[in-house]
N, C-alpha and C positions, 0 to 999 in steps of 0.2 A: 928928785923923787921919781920913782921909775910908773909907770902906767899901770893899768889896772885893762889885762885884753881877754877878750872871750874867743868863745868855738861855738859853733853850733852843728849838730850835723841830726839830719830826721833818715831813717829807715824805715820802710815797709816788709814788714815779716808774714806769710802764711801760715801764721798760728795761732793760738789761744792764746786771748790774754794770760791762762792759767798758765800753757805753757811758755811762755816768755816772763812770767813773773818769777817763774821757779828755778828759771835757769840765770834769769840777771842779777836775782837777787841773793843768789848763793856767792860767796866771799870763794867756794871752792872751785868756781868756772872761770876767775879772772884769769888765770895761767891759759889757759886755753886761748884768750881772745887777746893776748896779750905777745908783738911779737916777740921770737924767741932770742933775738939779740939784745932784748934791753935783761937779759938774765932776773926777771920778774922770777919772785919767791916769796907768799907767805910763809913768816917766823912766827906771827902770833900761835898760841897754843890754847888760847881761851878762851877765841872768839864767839865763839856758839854756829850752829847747823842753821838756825834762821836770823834772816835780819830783824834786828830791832834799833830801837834810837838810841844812843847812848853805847851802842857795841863799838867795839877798838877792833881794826884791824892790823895786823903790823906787816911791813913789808920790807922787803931788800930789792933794791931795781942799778941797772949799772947803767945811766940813759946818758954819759961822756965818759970818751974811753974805756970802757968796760972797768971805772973804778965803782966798786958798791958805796950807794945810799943805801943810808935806811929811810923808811917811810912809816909814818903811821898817820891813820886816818879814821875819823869818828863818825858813825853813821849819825845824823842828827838829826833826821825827820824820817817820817817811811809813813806813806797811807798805802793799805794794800792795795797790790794791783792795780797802781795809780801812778807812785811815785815814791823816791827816796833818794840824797842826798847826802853827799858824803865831803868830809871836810879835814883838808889835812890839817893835822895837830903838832907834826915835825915832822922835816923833810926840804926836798928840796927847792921850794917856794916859799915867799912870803905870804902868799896867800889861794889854796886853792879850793874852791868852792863847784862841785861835780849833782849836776840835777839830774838824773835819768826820770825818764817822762813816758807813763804807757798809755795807749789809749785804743778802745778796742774799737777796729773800722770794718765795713762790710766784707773787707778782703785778709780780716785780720789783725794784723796790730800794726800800730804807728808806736813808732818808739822815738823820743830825740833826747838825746843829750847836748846839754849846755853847761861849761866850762867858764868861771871866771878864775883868771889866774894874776898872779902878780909874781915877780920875780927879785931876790934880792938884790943888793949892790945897786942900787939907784940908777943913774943913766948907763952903765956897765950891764944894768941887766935887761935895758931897752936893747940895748944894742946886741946883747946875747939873744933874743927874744927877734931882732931881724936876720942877724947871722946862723942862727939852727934853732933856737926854741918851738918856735911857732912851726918853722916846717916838721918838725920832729915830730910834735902834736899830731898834725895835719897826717902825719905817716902810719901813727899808732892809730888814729881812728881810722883810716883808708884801711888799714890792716883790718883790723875787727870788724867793718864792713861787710871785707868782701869772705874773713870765717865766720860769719855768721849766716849770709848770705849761701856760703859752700852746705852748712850744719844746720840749716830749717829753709832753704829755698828763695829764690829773688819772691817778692812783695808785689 
């Protein structure tokens, strides 16, 4: 039975809660913060312009050898400009469970995401998970770090 591994990562952002609620919580800014070699692409066509709970998102991503997954993922909790939650539904985990967390501080916002993930194929996918999984993770949030960091300023 393969493990059960998280991520954490906290940012400080120089902005409004409002504006970091409006820009993390739009399903249309993920391409953006998302780097350009995992060919990351919303297919959904119905998702809706705001988050709510229960919305499907669907996606295409190529995160080994540039062969496409598809992705889809259910927002399943959202309190505004607080928190929301999103959970893959199919795709390429067994289990992936995404917190984004805002919280407004004297300099702005604190944002963290925490990631629990599981990975299929049982010790095949521990061992995928010490040979690229996890650093690959580790690359996509480093990435979206430091464009976020570039497109509202260091914290």
């Amino acid at each position: 039975m393969s493990k059960v591994y998280s991520l954490k990562t906290i940012q400080q952002l120089p902005i409004t809660l409002e504006q970091a609620w409006d820009f993390f919580s739009s399903p249309a800014n993920l391409k953006e913060i998302t780097p350009d070699n995992l060919g990351f692409n919303i297919v959904s066509k119905h998702h809706g312009e705001k988050m709510y709970a229960g919305q499907i998102i669907e996606y295409t991503v190529k995160p080994v050898l540039g062969l496409p997954l598809y992705w889809m993922t259910e927002i399943t909790h959202v309190e505004d400009k607080k928190y929301f939650v999103d959970e893959q539904r199919f795709g390429p985990y067994s289990m992936w469970h995404h917190q984004h967390h805002f919280k407004a501080t004297p300099k702005g916002v604190e944002m963290t995401d925490i990631v629990h993930y599981k990975l299929p194929f049982w010790f095949l996918g521990d061992i995928a998970n010490i040979l690229f999984v996890k650093q690959q993770l580790k690359t996509i949030f480093d990435y979206r770090f430091k464009i976020v960091e570039k497109k509202f300023g260091a914290g």
